[in-house]
C-alpha positions as CSV (number, residue, x, y, z in Angstrom):
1,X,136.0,-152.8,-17.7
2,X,138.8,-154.3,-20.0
3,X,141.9,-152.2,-20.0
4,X,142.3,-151.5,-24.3
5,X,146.1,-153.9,-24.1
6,X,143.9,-156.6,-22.6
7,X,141.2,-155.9,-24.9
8,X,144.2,-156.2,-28.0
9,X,145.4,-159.0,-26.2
10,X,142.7,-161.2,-26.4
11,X,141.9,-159.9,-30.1
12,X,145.5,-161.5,-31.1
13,X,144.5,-164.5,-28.6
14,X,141.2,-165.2,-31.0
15,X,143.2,-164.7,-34.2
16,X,142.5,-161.8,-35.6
17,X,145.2,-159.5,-37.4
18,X,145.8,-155.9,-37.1
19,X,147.1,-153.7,-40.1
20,X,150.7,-152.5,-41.0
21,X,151.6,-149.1,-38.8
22,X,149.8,-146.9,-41.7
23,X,147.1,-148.5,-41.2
24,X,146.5,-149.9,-37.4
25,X,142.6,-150.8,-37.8
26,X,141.4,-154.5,-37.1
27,X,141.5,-156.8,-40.0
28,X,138.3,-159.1,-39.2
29,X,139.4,-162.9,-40.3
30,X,136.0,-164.2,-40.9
31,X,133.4,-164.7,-38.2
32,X,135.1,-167.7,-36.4
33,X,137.6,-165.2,-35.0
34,X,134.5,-162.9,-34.4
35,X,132.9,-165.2,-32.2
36,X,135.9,-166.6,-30.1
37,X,136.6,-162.6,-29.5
38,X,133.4,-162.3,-28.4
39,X,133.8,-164.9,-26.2
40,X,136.9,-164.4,-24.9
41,X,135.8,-160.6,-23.7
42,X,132.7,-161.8,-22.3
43,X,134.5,-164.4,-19.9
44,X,137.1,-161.6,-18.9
45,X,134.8,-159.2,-18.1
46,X,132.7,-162.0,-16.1
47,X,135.9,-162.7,-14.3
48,X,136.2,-159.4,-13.6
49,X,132.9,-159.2,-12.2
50,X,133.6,-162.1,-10.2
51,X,136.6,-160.4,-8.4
52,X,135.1,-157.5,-7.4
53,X,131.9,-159.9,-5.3
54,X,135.1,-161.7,-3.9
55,X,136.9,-158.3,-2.8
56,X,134.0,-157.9,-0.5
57,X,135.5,-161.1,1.8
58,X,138.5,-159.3,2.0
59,X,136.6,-156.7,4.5
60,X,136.5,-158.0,8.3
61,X,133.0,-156.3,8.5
62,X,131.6,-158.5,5.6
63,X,130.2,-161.1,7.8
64,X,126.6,-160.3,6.8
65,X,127.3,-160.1,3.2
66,X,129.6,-162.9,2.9
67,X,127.4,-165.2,1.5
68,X,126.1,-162.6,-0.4
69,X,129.3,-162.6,-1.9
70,X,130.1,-165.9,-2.9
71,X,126.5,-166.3,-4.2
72,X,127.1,-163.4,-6.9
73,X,130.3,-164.9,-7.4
74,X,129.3,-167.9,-8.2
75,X,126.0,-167.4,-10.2
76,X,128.6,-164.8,-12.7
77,X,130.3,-168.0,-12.9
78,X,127.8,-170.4,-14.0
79,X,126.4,-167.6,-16.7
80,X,129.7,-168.8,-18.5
81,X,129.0,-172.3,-18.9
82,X,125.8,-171.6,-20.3
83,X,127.8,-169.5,-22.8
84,X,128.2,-165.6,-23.2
């Protein structure tokens, strides 16, 4: 799961504004910004997904699952270029 300063991050990263200190909420800047957010939080948490398959290699037990592994890691990856 996004950590809430990545999640801010890639809010500001899409374009969208946040309020003055009194008032901290999310201005939404039309749906443009909307849809790039959406975007940009769906391929983080896919990449995400995608290093957590990939620890597994890091065990030297994982022989068996290794292909396993990649496969997830790879099909995650591909889900992206078909869009979120």
């Amino acid at each position: 799961m996004l950590s809430r300063n990545n999640v801010i991050r890639l809010a500001r990263e899409a374009g969208m504004q946040f309020g003055t200190r009194a008032l901290p909420n999310l201005i939404l800047t039309g749906t443009v910004s909307l849809e790039k957010y959406a975007a940009l939080v769906a391929a983080a948490e896919r990449e995400e997904c995608v290093q957590t398959a990939l620890s597994i290699l890091e065990n030297p037990y994982a022989d068996r699952v290794r292909w396993v592994a990649k496969q997830i890691a790879s099909d995650i990856r591909a889900r992206g270029k078909k869009g979120f």
